[in-house]
C-alpha positions in Angstrom: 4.8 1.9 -2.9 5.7 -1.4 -1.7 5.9 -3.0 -4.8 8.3 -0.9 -7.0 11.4 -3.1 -7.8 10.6 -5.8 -5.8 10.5 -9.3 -7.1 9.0 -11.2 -4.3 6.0 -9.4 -1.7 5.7 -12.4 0.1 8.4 -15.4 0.5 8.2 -18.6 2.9 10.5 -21.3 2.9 10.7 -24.3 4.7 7.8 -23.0 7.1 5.7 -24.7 9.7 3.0 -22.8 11.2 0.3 -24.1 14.5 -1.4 -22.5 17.0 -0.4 -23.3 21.0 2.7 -25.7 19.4 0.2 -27.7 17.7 1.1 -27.6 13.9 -1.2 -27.0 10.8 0.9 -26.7 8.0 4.6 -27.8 7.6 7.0 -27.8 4.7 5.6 -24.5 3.0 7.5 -23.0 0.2 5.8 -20.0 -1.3 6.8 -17.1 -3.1 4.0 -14.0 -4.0 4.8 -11.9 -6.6 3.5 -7.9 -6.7 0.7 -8.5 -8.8 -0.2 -11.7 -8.7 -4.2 -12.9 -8.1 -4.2 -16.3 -6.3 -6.9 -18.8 -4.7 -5.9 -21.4 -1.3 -8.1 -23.8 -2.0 -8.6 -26.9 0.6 -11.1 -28.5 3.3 -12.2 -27.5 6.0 -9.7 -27.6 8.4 -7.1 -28.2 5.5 -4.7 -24.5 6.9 -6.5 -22.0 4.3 -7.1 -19.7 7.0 -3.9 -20.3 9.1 -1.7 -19.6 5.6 -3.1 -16.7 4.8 -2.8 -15.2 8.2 0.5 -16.5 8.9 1.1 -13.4 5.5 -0.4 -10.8 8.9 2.2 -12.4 11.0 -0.6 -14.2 13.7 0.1 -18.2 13.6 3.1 -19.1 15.6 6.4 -20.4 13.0 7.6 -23.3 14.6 10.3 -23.4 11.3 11.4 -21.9 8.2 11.5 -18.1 7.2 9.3 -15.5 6.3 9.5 -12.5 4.3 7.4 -9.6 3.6 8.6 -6.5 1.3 9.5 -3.6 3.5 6.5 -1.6 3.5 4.0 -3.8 2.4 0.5 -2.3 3.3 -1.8 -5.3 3.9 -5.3 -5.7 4.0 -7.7 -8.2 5.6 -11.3 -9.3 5.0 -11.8 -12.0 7.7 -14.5 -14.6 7.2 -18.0 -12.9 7.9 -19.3 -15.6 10.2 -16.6 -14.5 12.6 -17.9 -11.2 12.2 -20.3 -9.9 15.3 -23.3 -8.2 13.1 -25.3 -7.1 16.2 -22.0 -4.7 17.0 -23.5 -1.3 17.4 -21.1 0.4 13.9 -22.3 1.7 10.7 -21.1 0.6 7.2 -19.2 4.3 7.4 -17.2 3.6 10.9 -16.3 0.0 10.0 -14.8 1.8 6.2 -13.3 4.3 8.9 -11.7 1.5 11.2 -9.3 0.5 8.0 -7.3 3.8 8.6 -6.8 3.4 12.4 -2.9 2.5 11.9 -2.0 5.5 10.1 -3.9 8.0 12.6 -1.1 6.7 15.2 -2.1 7.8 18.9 -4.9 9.6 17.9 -8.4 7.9 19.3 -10.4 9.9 16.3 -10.7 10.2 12.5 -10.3 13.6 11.1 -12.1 15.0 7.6 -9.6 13.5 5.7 -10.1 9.9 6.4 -13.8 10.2 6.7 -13.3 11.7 2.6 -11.2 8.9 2.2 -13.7 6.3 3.5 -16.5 7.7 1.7 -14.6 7.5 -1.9 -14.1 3.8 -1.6 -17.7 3.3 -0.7 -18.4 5.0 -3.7 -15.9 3.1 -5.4 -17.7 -0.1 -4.4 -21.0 0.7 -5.0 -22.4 1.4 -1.2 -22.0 5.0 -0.4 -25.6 5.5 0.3 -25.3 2.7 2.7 -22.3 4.3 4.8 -25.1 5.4 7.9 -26.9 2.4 7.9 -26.3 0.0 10.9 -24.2 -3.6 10.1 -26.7 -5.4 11.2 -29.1 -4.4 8.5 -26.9 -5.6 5.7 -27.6 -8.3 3.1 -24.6 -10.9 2.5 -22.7 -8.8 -0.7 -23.1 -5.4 1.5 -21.1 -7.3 4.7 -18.4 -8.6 2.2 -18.1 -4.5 1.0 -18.7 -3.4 3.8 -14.9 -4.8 5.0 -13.3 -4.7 1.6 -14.1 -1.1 2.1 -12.1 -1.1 5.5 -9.0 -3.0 3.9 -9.2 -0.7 0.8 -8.9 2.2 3.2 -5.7 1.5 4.1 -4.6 1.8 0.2 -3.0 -2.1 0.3 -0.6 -3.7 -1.7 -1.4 -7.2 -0.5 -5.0 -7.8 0.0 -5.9 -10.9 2.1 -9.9 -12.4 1.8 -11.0 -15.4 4.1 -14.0 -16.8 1.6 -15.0 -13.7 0.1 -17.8 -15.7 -1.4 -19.3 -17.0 1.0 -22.9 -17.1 1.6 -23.9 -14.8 -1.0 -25.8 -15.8 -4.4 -23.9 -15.8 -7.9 -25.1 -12.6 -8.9 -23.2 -11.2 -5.7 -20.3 -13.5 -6.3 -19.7 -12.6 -10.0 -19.6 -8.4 -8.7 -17.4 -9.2 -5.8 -15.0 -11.1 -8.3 -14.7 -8.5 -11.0 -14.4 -6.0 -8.2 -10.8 -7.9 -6.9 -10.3 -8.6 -10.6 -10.7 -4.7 -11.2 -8.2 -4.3 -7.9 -5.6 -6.4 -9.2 -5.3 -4.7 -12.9 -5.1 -1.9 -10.8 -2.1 -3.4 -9.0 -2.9 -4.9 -5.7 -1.8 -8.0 -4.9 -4.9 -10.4 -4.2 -4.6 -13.8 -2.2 -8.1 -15.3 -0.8 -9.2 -18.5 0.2 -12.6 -20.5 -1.6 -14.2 -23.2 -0.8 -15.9 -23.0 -4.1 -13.9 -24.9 -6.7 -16.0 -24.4 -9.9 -17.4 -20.5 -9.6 -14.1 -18.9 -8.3 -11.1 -21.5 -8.1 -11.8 -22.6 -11.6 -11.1 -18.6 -13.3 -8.2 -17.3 -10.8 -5.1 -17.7 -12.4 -2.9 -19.1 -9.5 -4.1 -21.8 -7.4 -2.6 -22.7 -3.8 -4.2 -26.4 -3.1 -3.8 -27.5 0.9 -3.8 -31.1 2.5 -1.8 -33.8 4.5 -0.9 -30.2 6.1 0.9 -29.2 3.7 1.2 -27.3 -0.2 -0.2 -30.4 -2.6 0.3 -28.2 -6.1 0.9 -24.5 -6.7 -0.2 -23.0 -10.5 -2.4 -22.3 -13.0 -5.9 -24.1 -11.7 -5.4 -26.2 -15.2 -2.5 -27.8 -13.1 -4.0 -28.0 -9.7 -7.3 -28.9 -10.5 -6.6 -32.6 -11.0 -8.5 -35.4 -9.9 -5.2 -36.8 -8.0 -4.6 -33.7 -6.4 -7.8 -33.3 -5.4 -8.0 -37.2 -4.1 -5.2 -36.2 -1.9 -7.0 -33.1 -0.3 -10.3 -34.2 0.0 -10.0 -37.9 0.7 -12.6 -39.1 -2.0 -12.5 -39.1 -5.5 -13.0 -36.5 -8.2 -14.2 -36.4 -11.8 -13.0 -33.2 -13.2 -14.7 -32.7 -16.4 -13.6 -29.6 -19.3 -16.1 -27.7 -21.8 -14.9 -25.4 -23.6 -12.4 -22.7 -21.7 -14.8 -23.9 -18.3 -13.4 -26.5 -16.0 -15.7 -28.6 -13.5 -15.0 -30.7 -10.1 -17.7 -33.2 -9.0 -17.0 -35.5 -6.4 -17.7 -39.1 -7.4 -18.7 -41.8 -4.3 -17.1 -44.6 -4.8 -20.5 -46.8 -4.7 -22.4 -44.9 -7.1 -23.1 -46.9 -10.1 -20.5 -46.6 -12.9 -18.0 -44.5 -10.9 -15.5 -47.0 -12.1 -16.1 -45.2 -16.2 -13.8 -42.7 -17.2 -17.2 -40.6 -16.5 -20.8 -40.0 -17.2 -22.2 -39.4 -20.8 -22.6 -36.1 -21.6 -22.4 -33.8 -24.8 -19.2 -34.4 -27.0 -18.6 -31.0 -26.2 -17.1 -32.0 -22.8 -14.1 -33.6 -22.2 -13.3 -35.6 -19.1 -9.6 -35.1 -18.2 -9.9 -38.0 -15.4 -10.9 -38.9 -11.9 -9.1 -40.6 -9.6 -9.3 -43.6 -6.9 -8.8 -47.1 -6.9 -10.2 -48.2 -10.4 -7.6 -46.4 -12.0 -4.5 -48.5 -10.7 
């Protein structure tokens, strides 16, 4: 396995990474260790995607290096709105597609992949939807459907593109204990969020993105800070704690009061800051 002995899966320094010479991200310095569970969070258009592609080798380096472990079985769940759900596959092919690689010139699957395929459907809970046509599938089922074809390939680094996208909370809690369950296992999880308070807020290593670049790397108690978050979003943010639970609202500048420390609220919570202009 990859990730015996090594001390760094993934290592970028200095990089700048674009697509067609146009750059998206500059100045990256990222190390990934085997193990780890981390979150890119970010706006739109902030690099999420392009960083963790650039870990599949597909946005141009314009500088820097970049280093993968020799060996390093990755998997990728792209974004399911890029995803063409009218495609004439079943939930059982696409599992299938995730060993193509390792079947080298051959155009077909043989009995042992197909066992394979149907043990992680099992595995994730949507076996007895492995004939039943893509398009058919509720949100969650889509977002198994192609963890299934990245689990295929037995990765040591699996990449997610919004994992949670578009599904309801029920959906998103079993996907997240599923990649939880992944990562005690061993793998190495890095995925992207646009949701700061359900997902962001409970991974233990948080990648924040703006001004096209890495604003704060660590633990989300560390990231998640209303002048960080200023900085990426452009507006200012209230981040409020209760208990072990952390929360990000955005505050507009006009509403009334947004100049407080925050809004009342039980005792039990306790308002670590926000940030803009009042607080110079």
């Amino acid at each position: 396995m990859a990730t015996i002995g090594v001390d760094a899966l993934v290592r970028l320094e200095g990089v700048a990474l674009g697509y067609e010479g146009a750059v998206a991200l500059r100045d990256v310095d990222l190390s990934i260790a085997p193990g780890e569970l981390i979150g890119i969070v970010g706006p739109s258009g902030s690099g999420k995607t392009t960083l963790l592609r650039s870990l599949l080798g597909e946005p141009e380096r314009y500088a820097g290096t970049a280093t993968v472990a020799p060996d390093t079985r990755v998997g990728y769940v792209p974004q399911v709105e890029t995803v063409d759900w009218n495609f004439p596959i079943t939930v059982e092919q696409v599992a299938m597609l995730g060993s193509w690689r390792t079947r080298r010139w051959l155009p077909w699957t043989g009995r042992a992949e197909r066992s394979r395929a149907r043990d992680v459907l099992r595995q994730l809970g949507i076996a007895d939807l492995a004939d039943r046509p893509i398009r058919a599938l509720s949100g969650g089922q889509q977002q198994r459907t192609f963890l299934a074809r990245a689990l295929v390939r037995a990765p040591d680094l699996l990449l997610m593109d919004e994992p949670t996208s578009g599904v309801d909370i029920k959906t998103r809690h079993e996907i997240l204990h599923q990649l939880a369950a992944l990562n005690s296992a061993g793998v190495t999880v890095v995925l992207t969020t646009h949701d700061l308070n359900g997902v962001a807020s409970h991974l233990p290593r948080l990648i924040a993105l703006g001004e096209q670049t890495v604003l704060a790397d660590g633990p989300p108690s560390q990231v998640l800070q209303p002048e960080v978050l200023e900085r990426a979003y452009g507006q200012p943010m209230l981040v409020v704690r209760s208990g072990r639970e952390t929360y990000v609202l955005p505050v507009p500048e006009e509403a009334p009061g947004a100049h407080e420390d925050g809004p009342p609220g039980p005792d039990s919570f306790d308002v670590i800051g926000r940030s803009g202009r009042d607080d110079a």
